[in-house]
N, C-alpha and C positions, 0 to 999 in steps of 0.2 A: 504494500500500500504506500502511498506517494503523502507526503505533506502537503498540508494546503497551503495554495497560493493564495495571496490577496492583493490587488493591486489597488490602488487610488490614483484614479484620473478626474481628468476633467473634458467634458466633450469638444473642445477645440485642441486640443495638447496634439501634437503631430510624434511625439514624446511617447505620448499613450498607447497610441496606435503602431509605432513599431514597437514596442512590446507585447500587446494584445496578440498581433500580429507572428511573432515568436513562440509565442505559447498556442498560439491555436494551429499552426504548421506542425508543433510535434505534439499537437491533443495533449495537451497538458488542460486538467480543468481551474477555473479559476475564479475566482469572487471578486467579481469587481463592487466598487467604492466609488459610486459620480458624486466628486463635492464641488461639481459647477456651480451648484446653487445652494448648496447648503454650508455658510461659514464656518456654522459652529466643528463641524465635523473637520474642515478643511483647518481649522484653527487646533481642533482635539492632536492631528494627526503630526503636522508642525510642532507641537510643546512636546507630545512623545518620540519625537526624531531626532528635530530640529532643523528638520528638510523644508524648502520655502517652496520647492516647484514640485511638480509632476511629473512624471506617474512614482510614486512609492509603492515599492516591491517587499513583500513578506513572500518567505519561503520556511511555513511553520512559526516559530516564531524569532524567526532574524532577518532582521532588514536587511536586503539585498542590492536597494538603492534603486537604482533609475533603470533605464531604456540601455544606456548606453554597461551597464554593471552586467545588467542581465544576459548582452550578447556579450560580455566578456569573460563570461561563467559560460556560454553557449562556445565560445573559440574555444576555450583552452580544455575544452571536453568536462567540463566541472558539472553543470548543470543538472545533467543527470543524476551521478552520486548524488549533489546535495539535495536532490527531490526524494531518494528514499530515506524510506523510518528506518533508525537504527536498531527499533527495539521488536 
């Protein structure tokens, strides 16, 4: 069984979308978070980070960072490993 992903976007993010994009080429499923319109959440998600943009990436429960973290867990063959449970 795989970790859950969550991502937080927002519907203009071009950011969002290749990473959405990433994960649904290799059917990875995944929980998205639209805090286009809602602050509070967008604001909730920033104080737990400390990330100001989009998309923020969980894989379980570790930040995995952005668009550009996640295809660089996808280059160096990482991605996979860190989507299975260890236990």
């Amino acid at each position: 069984m795989n970790k859950k992903v969550v991502i937080y976007t927002t519907d203009y993010c071009p950011h969002c979308r290749r990473a959405k994009d990433l994960l649904a080429r290799k059917n990875i499923p995944f929980q998205e978070i639209d805090v286009t319109n809602d602050q509070a959440k967008r604001d909730a998600i920033e104080e737990k980070t400390g990330w100001m943009t989009v998309p923020v990436i969980f894989i379980g429960d570790e930040l995995i960072g952005g668009a550009d973290d996640l295809y660089g867990l996808e280059a160096s063959g990482k991605l996979d490993s860190k989507l299975k449970d260890q236990g």
